[in-house]
C-alpha positions as CSV (number, residue, x, y, z in Angstrom):
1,X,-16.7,34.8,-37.2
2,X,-18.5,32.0,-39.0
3,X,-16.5,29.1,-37.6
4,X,-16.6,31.2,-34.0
5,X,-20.6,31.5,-33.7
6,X,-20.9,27.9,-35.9
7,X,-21.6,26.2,-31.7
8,X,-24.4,28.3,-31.4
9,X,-26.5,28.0,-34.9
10,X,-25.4,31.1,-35.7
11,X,-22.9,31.2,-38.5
12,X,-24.8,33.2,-41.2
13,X,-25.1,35.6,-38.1
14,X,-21.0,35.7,-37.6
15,X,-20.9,36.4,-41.3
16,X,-22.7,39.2,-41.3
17,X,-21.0,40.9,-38.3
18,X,-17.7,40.1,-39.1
19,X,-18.3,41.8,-42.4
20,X,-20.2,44.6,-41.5
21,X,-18.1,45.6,-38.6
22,X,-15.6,48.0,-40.6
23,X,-18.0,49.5,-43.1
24,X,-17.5,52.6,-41.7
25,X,-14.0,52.5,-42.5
26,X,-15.1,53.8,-46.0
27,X,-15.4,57.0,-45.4
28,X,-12.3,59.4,-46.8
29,X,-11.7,61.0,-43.1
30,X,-10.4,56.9,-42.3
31,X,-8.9,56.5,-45.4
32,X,-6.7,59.7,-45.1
33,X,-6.0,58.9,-41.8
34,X,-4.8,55.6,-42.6
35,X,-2.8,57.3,-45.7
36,X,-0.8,59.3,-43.2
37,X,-0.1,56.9,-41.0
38,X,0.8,54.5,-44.1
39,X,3.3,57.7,-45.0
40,X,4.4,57.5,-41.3
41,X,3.4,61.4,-40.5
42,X,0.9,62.5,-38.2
43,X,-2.7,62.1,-39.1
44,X,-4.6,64.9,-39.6
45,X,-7.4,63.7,-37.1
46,X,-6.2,61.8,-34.2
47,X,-6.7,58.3,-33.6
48,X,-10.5,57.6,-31.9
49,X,-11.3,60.5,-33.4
50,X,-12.9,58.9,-36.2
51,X,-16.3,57.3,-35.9
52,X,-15.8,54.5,-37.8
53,X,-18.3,51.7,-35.8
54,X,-21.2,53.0,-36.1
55,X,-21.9,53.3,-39.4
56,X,-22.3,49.5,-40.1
57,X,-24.6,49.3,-36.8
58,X,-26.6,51.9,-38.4
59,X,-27.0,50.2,-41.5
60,X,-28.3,47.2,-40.3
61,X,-30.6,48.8,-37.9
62,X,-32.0,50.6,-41.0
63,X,-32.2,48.5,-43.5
64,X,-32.7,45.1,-41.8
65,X,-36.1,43.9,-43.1
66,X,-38.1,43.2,-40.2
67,X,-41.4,40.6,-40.6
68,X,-44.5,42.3,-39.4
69,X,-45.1,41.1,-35.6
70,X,-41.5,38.9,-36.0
71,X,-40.1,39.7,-32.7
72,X,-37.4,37.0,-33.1
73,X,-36.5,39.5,-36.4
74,X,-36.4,42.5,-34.2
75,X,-34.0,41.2,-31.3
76,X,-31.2,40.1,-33.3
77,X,-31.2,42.9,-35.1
78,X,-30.7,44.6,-32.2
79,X,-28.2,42.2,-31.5
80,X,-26.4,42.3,-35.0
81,X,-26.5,46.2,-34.5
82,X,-24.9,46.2,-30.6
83,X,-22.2,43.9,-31.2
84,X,-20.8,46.5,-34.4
85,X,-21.3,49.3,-32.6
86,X,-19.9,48.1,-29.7
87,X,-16.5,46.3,-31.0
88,X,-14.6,49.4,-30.2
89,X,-15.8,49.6,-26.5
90,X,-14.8,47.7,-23.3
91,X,-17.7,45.9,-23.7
92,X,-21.4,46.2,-24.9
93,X,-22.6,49.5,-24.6
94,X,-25.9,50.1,-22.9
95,X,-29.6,49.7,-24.3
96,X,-32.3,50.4,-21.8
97,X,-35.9,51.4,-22.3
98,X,-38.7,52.7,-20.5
99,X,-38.2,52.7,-16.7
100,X,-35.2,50.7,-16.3
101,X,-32.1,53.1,-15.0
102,X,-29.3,54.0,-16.8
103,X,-28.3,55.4,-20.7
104,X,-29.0,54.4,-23.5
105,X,-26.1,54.8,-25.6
106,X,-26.9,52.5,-28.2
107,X,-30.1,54.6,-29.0
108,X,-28.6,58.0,-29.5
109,X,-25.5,56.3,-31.4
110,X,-28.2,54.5,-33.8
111,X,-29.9,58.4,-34.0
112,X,-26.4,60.0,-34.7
113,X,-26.6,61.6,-38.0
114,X,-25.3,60.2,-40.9
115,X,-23.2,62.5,-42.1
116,X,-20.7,62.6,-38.0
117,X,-20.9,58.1,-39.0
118,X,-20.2,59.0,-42.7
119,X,-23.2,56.3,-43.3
120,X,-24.2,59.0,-46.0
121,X,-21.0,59.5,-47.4
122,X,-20.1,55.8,-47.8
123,X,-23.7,55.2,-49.4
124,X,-23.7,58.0,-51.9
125,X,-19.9,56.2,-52.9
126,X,-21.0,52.6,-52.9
127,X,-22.0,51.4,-57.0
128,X,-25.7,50.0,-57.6
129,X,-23.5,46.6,-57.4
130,X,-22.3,46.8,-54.2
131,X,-25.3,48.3,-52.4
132,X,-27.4,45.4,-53.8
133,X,-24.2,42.9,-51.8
134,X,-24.9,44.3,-48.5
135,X,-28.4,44.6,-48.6
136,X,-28.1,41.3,-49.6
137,X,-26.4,40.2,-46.8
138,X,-29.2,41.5,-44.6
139,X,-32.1,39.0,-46.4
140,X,-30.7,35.9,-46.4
141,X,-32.8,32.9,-46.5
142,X,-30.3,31.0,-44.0
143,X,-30.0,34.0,-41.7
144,X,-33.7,34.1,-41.3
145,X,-33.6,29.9,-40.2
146,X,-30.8,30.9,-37.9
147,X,-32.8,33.4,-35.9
148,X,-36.2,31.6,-35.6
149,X,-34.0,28.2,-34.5
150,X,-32.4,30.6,-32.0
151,X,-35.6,32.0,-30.4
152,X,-37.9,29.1,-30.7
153,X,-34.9,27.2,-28.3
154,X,-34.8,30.3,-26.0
155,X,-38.6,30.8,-25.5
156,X,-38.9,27.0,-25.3
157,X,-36.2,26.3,-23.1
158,X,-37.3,29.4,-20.7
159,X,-40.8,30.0,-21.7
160,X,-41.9,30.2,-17.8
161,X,-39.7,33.2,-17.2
162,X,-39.3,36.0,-19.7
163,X,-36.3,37.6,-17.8
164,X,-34.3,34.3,-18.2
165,X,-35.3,34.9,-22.0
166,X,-33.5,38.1,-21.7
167,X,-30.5,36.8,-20.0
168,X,-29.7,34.6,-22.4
169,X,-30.7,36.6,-25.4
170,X,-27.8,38.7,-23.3
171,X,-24.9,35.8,-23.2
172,X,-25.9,35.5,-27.0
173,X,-24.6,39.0,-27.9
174,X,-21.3,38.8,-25.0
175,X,-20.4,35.8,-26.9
176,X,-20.8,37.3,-30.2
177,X,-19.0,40.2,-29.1
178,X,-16.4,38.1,-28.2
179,X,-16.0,36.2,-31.3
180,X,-16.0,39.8,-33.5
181,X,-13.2,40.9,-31.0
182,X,-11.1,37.3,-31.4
183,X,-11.8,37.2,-34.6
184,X,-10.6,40.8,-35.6
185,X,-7.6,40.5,-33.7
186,X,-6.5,37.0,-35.1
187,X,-6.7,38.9,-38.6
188,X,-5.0,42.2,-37.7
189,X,-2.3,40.2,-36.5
190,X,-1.9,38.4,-39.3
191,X,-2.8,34.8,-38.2
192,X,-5.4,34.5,-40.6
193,X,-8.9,33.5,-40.1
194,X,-10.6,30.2,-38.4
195,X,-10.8,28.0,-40.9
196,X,-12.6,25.0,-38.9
197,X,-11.8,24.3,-34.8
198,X,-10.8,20.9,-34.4
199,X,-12.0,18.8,-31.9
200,X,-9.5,18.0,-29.0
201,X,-8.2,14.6,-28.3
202,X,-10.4,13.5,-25.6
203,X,-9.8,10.1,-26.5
204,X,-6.1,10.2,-25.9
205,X,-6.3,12.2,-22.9
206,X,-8.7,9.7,-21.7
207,X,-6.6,6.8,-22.7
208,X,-3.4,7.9,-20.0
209,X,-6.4,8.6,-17.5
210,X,-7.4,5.3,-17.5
211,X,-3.7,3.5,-17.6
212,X,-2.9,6.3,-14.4
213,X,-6.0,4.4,-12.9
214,X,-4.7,0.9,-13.0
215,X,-1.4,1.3,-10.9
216,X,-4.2,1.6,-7.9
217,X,-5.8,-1.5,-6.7
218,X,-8.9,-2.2,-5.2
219,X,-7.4,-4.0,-2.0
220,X,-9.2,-2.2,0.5
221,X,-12.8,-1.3,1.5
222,X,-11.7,2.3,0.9
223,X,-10.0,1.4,-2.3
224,X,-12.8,-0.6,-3.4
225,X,-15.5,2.4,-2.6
226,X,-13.3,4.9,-4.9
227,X,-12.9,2.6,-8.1
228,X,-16.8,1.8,-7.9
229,X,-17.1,5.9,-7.5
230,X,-14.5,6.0,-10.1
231,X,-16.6,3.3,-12.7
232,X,-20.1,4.7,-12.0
233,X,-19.1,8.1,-13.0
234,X,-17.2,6.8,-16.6
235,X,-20.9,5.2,-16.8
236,X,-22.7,8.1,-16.7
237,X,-20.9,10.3,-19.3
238,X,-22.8,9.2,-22.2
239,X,-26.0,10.7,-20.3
240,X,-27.7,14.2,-22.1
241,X,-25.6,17.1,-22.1
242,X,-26.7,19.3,-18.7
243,X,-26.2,19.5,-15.0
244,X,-24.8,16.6,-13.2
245,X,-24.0,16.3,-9.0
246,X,-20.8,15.2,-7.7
247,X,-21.6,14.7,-3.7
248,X,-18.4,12.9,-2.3
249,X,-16.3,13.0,0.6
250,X,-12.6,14.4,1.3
251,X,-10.2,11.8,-0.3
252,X,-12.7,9.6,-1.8
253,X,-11.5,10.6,-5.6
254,X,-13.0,13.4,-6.7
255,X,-10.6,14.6,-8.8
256,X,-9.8,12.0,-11.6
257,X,-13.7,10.7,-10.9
258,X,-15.0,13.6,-11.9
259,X,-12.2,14.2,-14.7
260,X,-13.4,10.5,-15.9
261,X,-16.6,11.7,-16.6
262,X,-15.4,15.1,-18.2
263,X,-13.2,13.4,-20.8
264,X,-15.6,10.8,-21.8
265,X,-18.6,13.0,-21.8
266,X,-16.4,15.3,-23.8
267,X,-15.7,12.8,-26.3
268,X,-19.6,11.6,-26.4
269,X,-21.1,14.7,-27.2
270,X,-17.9,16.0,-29.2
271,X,-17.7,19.2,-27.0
272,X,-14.6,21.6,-27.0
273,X,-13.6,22.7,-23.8
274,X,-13.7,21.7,-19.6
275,X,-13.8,24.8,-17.7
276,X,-13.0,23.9,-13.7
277,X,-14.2,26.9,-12.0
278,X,-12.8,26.5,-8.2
279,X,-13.5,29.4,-5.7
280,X,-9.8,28.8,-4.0
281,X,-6.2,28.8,-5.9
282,X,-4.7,26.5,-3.4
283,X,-7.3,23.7,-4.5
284,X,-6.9,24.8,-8.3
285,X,-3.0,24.5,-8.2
286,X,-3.5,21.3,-6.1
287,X,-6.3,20.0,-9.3
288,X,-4.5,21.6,-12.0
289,X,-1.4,19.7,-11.0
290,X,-2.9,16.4,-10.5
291,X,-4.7,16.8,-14.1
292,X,-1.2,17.8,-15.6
293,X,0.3,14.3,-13.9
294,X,-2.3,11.4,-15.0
295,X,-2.5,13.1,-18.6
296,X,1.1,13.3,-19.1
297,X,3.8,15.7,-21.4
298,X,2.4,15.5,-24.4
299,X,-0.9,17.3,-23.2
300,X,1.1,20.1,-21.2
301,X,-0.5,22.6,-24.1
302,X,-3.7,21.8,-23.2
303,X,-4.0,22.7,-19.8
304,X,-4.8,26.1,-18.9
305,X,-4.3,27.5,-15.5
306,X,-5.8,31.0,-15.3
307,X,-6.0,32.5,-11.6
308,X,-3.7,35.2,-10.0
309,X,-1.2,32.3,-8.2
310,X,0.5,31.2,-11.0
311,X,3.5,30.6,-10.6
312,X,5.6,31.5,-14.0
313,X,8.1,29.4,-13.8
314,X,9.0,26.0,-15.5
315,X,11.4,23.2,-14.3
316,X,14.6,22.7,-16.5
317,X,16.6,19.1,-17.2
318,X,18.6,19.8,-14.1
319,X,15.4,20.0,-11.9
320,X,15.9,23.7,-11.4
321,X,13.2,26.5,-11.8
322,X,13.7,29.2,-14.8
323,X,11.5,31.6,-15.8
324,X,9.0,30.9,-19.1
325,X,10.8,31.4,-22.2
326,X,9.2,34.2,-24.7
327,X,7.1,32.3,-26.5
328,X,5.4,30.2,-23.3
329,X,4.9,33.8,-22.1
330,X,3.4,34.6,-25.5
331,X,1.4,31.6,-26.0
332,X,-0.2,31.9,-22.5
333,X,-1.0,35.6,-22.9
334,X,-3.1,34.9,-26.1
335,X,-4.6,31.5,-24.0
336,X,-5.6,33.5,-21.1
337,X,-7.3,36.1,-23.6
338,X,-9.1,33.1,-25.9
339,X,-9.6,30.3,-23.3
340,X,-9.2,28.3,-27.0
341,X,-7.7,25.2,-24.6
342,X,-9.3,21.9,-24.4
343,X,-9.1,22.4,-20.7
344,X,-9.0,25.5,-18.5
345,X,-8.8,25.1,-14.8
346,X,-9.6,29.1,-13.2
347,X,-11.2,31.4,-10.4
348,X,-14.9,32.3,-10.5
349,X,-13.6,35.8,-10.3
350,X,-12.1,35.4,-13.8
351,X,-15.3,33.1,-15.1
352,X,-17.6,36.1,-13.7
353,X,-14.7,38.6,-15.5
354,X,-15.7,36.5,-18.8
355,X,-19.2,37.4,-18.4
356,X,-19.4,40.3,-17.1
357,X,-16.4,42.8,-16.7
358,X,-16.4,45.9,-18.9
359,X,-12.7,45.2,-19.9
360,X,-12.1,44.1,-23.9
361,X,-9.8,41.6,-23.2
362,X,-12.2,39.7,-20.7
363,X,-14.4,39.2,-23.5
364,X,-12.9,35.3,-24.5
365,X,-14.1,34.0,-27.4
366,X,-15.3,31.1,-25.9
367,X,-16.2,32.5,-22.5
368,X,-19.6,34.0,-22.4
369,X,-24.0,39.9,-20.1
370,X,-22.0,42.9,-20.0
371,X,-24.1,46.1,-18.8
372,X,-26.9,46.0,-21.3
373,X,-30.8,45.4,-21.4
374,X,-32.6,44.1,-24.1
375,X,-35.7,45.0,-25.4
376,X,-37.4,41.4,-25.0
């Protein structure tokens, strides 16, 4: 969770959900249940049965020291709190107040009682030592500097329009909730835990880019119009990190132009991924393909191609198509999930899935509101 949230400032705040997530799993209903299924006979209370989520959520809602008038304090709580509560769901649960429609589930789970979340139970259990850890946990200097850099960027960056505030406050905890849902699944599997995530090799990448670009020559007008395209967008990579305009016409380039500029702004700014997002899957096979060609074999791994068209199919020595072996199958399923590759070409249906579908395993870990409302 750490590593995950590390992009965003926020790794004393990963910390402190990834290890707050399961404190509900405590209680001696879980643990018998675990014990029978450990024993392989049936558990004497189902599985979901168990409130096992909440309990952490609660205890950060509760116990979270909040600064008099420290509204920065008070939203990631609330953040802190949704993404625990929530890890179990499709996707955040709801949070509205005042007049704005719908539930709010996340108030009535933070009212549930203590004794149906076993908050109570696990409390009255927990030694003098290990109450003082997790309340610990909860006043950290560096946890504090992590949510006043946070809010002082969002209300800086947006401070003409509270709802964009809000918005983003709202990609915050979807990406969070992505990384707790990554991050518990790479350890249930046993795979471990991100240890650091390594920069890709932009610079190789770049390097058969540029010796694809030499076989053309400039020998023409038209020829001569495209490598100038080509040169002045390699020129502007090392610009700030932001929007940039591409404006060019039907065969002039745009493809490998604009991949210059991806690769080597990329590598300037040491990012970690290039997301295409293309409306059509004939135009996404027909990029996906030509990205695939200038950057050559050894970069086949990082290229993702996430749309409904796939084709999954692979050519063998003969030149003849086979189905993916097992473990292609395997490794795309998990890529698809994670979008953790360098570069993923898909459909703004999936990119709006990433961001917004109540469905757990659209939540990517580095994709980034679901249905919630924040009180901002």
């Amino acid at each position: 969770m750490s590593t995950l949230l590390a992009p965003l400032g926020l790794s004393q705040f990963g910390a402190l959900i990834g290890g707050m997530h399961d404190f509900g799993k405590m209680s001696a209903d879980f643990q018998q249940y675990m014990d029978a299924l450990s024993q392989h006979i049936s558990p004497p209370i189902p599985k979901g049965g168990i409130d096992h989520s909440t309990a952490g959520a609660q205890f950060v809602w509760n116990y979270f020291p909040i600064p008099e008038n420290s509204e920065e304090f008070f939203i990631f709580r609330q953040i802190i709190a949704l993404c625990i509560a929530s890890h179990h769901n499709p996707a955040l649960i709801d949070c509205f107040r005042g007049t704005m429609p719908g539930d709010d589930v996340f108030s009535k789970r933070m009212k549930k009682s203590g004794e149906k979340t076993h908050l109570d139970e696990i409390l009255s259990k927990l030694t003098f030592q290990e109450k003082e850890h997790y309340y610990s946990l909860l006043k950290k200097t560096e946890l504090a500097t992590e949510f006043k850099n946070v809010y002082t960027l969002l209300t800086t960056l947006f401070s003409h329009c509270p709802k964009k505030q809000a918005f983003h406050a709202g990609l915050i905890a979807r990406f969070c909730l992505s990384s707790l849902i990554e991050a518990d699944y790479t350890s249930a599997s046993g795979k471990g835990s991100y240890e650091s995530i390594p920069e890709p090799d932009w610079e190789g990448m770049l390097k058969n880019l540029n010796k694809h670009l030499e076989q053309f020559k400039a020998d023409t007008p038209i020829n001569q119009s495209r490598a100038a395209m080509s040169q002045e967008c390699l020129q502007a990579a090392p610009g700030r990190v932001g929007k940039w305009n591409l404006t060019l016409p039907t065969g002039a380039g745009k493809t490998l132009s604009s991949l210059r500029f991806a690769l080597e702004h990329a590598r300037r700014h040491h990012l970690s991924r290039i997301i295409y997002i293309i409306p059509y899957t004939s135009i996404l096979d027909q990029t996906a393909n030509a990205i695939r060609k200038v950057l050559g074999n050894e970069y086949k791994d990082c290229i993702l191609e996430h749309h409904s068209n796939l084709v999954k199919e692979t050519l063998n020595k003969e030149g003849e198509m086979e189905p993916w072996s097992p473990e292609r199958k395997t490794w795309y399923m998990e890529a698809t999930q994670t979008w953790n590759v360098p570069i993923v070409l898909t459909t703004s249906v999936q990119y709006l899935n990433a961001l917004y579908c109540i469905r757990q395993t659209a939540c990517a870990a580095h994709a980034l509101p679901g249905k919630c409302r924040f009180y901002f």
